[in-house]
PANU-770221 format. One record per residue (C-alpha): x negated, y negated, z negated; residue in one letter. Coordinates in pm, whole numbers, padded with zeros to 5 digits, always signed. Example, Ala and Ser with C-alpha at 12.3 -4.5 7.8 and 13.67 -1.06 7.14 Angstrom:
REM residues 2
-01230+00450-00780A/-01367+00106-00714S/
REM end
This chain:
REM residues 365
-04874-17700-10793X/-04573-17537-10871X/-04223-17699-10920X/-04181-17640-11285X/-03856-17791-11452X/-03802-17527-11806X/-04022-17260-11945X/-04189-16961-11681X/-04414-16724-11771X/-04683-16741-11509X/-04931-16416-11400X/-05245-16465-11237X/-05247-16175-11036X/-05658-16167-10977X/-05679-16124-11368X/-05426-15881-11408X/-05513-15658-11106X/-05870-15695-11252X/-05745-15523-11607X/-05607-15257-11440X/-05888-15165-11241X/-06116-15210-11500X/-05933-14959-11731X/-05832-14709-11505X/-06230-14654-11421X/-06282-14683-11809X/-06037-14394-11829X/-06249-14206-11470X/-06573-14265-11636X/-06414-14040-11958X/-06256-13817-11763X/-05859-13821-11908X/-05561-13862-11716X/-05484-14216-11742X/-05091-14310-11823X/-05067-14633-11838X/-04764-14802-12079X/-04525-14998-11867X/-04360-15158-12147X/-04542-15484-12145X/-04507-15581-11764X/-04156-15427-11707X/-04207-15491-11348X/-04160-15286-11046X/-04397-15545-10844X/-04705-15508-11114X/-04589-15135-11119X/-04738-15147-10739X/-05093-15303-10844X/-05113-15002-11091X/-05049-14749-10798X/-05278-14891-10557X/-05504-14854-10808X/-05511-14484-10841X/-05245-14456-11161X/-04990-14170-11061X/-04790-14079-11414X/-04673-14341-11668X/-04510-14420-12012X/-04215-14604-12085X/-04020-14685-12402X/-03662-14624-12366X/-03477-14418-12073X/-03307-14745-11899X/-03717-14827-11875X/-03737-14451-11718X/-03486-14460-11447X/-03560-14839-11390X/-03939-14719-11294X/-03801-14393-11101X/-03611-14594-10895X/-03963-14746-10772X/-04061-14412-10678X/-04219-14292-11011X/-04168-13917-11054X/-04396-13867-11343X/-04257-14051-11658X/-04341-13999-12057X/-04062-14167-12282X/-04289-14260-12562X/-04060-14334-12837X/-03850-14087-13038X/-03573-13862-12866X/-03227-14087-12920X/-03002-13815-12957X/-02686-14081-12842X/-02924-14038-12513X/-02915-13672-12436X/-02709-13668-12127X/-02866-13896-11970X/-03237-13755-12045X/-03148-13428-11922X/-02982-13602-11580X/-03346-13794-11474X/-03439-13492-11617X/-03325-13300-11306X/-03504-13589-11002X/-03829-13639-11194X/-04111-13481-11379X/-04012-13595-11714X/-04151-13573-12112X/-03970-13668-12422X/-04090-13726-12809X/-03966-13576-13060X/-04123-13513-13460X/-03753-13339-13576X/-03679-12890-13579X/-03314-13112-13594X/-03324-13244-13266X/-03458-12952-13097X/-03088-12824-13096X/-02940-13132-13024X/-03093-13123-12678X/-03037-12742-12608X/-02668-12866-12643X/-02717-13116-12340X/-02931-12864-12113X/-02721-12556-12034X/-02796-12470-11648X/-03121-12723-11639X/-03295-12627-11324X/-03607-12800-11442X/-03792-12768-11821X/-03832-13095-12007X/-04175-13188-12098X/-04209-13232-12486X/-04480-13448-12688X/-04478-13379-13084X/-04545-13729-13214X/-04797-13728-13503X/-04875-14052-13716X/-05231-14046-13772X/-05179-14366-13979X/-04951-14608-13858X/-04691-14517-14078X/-04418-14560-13821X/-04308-14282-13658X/-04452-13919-13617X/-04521-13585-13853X/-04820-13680-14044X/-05168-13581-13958X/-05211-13355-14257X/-04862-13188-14240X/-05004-12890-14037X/-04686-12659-14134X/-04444-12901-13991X/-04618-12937-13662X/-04678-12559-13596X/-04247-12513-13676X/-04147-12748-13438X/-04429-12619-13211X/-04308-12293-13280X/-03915-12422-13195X/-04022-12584-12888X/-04171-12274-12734X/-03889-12063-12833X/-03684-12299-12597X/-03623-12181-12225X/-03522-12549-12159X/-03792-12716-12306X/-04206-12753-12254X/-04424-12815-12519X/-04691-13041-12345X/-04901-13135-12645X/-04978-13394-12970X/-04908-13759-12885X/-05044-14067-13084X/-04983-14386-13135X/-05284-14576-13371X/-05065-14896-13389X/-05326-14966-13735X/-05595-15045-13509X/-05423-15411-13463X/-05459-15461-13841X/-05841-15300-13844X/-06166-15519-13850X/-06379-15523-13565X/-06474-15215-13286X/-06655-14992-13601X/-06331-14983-13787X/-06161-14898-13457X/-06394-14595-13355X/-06337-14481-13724X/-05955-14464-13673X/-06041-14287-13354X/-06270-14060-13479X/-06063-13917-13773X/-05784-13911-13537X/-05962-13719-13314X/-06079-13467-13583X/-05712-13417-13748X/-05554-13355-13391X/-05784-13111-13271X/-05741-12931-13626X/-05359-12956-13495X/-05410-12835-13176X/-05618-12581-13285X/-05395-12433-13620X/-05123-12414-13298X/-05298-12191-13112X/-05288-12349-12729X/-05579-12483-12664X/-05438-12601-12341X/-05192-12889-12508X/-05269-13202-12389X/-05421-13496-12706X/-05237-13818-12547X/-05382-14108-12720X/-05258-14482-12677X/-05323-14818-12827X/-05501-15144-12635X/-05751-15240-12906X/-05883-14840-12928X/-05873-14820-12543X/-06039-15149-12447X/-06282-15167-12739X/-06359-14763-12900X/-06650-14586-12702X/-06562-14261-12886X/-06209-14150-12703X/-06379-13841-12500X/-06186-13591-12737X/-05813-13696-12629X/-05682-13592-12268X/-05434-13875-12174X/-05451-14242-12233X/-05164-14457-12227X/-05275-14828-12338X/-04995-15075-12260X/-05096-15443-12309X/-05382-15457-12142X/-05234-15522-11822X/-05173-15876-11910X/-05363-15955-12287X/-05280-16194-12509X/-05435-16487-12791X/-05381-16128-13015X/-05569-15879-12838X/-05861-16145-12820X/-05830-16172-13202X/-05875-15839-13227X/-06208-15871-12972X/-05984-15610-12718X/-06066-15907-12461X/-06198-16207-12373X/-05964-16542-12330X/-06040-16543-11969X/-05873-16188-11919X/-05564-16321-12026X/-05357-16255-11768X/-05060-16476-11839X/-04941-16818-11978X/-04564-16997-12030X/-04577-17324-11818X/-04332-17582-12059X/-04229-17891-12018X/-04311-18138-12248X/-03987-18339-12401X/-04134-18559-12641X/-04435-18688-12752X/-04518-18810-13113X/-04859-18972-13129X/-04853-19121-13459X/-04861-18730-13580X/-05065-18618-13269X/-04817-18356-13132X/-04601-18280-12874X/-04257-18105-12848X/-04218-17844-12557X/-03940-17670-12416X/-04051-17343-12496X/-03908-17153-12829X/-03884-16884-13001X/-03608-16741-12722X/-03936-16751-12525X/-04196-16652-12670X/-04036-16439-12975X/-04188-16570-13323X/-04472-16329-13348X/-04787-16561-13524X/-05138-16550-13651X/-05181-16616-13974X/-05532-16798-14121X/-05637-16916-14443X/-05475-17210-14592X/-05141-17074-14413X/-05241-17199-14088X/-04989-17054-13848X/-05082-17029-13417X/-04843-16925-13212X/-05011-16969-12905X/-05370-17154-12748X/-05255-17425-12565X/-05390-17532-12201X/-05366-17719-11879X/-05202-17532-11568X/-05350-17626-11231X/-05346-17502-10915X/-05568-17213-10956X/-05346-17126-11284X/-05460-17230-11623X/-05768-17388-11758X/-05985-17278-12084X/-05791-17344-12376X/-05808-17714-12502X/-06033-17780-12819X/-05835-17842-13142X/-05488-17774-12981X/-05270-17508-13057X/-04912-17380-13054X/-04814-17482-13441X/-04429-17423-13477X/-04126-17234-13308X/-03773-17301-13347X/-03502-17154-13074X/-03583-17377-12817X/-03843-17615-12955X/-04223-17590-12993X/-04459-17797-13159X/-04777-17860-13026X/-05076-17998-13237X/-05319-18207-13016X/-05629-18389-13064X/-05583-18781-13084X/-05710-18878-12738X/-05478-18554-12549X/-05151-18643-12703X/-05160-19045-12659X/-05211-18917-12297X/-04939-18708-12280X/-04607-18846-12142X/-04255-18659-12146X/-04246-18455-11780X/-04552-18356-11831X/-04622-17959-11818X/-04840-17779-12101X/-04984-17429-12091X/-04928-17187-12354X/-05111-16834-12407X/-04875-16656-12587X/-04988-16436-12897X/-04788-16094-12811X/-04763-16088-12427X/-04518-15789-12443X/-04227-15986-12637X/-04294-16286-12423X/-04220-16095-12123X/-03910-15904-12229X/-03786-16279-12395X/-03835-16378-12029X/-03745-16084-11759X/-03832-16283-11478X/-04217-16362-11417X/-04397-16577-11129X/-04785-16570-10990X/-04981-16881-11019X/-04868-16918-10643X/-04478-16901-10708X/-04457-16517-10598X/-04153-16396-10790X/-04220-16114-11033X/-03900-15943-11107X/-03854-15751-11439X/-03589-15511-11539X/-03286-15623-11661X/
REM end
């Protein structure tokens, strides 16, 4: 077993490389370009797994994610999050080595960046970002005027590329079950070929991304370019959702345990909020899980243990609740399991990964 002396967020590699695979012939059988998000894995290792698979463009969310990912040899890179005009410079530099496409949902920025590009050899690829319901980011759905001026201000551009309509459903984590999924989908679907069309190129490309849509919706044949991001690894959220089942999640923090408290039946790890981030489920009667608790063996993790759970989070601290005859067991030195609820923040709380075997998994800094 591995030598395990504070918190490390372990990957079983089988169960990761087998979410990859598994989506990226998901995204074959439908006949899109599959993009995958690097966001949640941050790793130039896992990056690999994806390209022996078959995946040959990705998506990241900032530019040090960009040139962290084109150092490892990828030349075809979306920036999914919203041009940061304190950025310019540098966009229009990685710009110039790789194959690169920006966001933007401003006519404001467009000049901003024509600023930054005089004597570009190479166009930057743009993505108008439309909120089909999220409520975050993008030019809503039904504002049809708004996309066809910036449309219209892209193409007038000799330094920039409009490549098409990019969405984000991030609703579809708050939605009930796969019908109310393939609903968000399918009026998504609807409004952005209405978009597409009112444009006037049919050949812009619909990129579409979200896990629970992706893993769950059978209805995503109208978009051209997926770019799902947590499936790589899961988490006790996705499963909540029904993206997954608990056995493809694909990581778990190994803590110590620093205290035990049988006459409550819990446990205190070392493993906090520093680790995990405080992202929670909430139930009825304000029953709070942070994370399913289980045993890590040599093989990786076992099922999750019945009536345990991940109950509290402080910066350094977490409580675990345990069933009568697990805690009284349970000695300090020991080593729990914990499957985190939002793999993603748990990864970028920890940069530095291992595989159940102690391989190192490196993350960017």
């Amino acid at each position: 077993m591995l030598q395990i002396s504070k918190p490390v967020l372990l990957v079983d590699e089988a169960k990761c490389r087998n979410n990859i695979r598994q989506m990226k012939a998901k995204a074959d059988a439908a006949s899109v370009l599959y993009r995958p998000h690097f966001k949640t894995h941050q790793s130039g290792l896992i990056g690999e797994w994806f390209r022996e698979s078959g995946t040959t463009a990705i998506t990241v969310s900032s530019l040090s994610m960009a040139r962290y990912f084109a150092d490892h040899g990828w030349n075809d890179i979306t920036i999914a999050f919203p041009v940061n005009p304190l950025e310019l410079e540098g966009i229009c530099s990685l710009a110039e080595k790789i194959s690169l496409n920006i966001l933007v949902e401003s006519v404001d920025v467009i000049g901003q960046i024509e600023q930054h590009v005089h004597g570009a050899t190479q166009r930057i690829g743009v993505f108008i970002k439309i909120d089909v319901g999220a409520g975050r980011t993008g030019i809503l759905m039904s504002d049809t005027a708004s996309v066809i001026a910036l449309a219209s201000a892209i193409n007038n551009s000799p330094s920039l590329l409009l490549k098409g309509l990019l969405a984000h459903a991030g609703h579809t984590y708050k939605a009930k079950g796969k019908q109310a999924i393939e609903e968000i989908v399918s009026q998504a679907t609807k409004g952005m070929h209405g978009l597409r069309k009112a444009i006037g190129n049919e050949k812009l490309i619909l990129s579409w991304g979200d896990t629970p849509s992706c893993s769950m919706a059978t209805n995503l044949e109208g978009f051209d370019e997926w770019r799902p991001g947590n499936f790589v690894f899961y988490d006790v959220m996705q499963y909540h959702i029904g993206s997954c089942s608990l056995d493809q999640v694909a990581v778990a923090m190994a803590c110590p345990v620093v205290a035990v408290h049988p006459a409550r039946n819990q446990a205190v790890i070392y493993g906090g909020a520093i680790h995990f981030s405080k992202e929670l489920i909430r139930a009825d009667n304000a029953f709070e899980l942070f994370g399913y608790v289980v045993r890590i063996n040599d093989q990786g993790w076992s099922t999750p243990l019945s009536g345990a759970w991940l109950g509290s989070l402080s910066q350094e601290h977490g409580i675990v609740n345990l069933p009568a005859d697990v805690c009284h067991k349970l000695k300090p030195g020991d080593i729990l399991g914990i499957l985190p609820i939002h793999s993603c923040l748990a990864v970028s709380a920890m940069r530095n990964l291992s595989s159940v075997t102690g391989l190192a998994i490196p993350c960017m800094k």
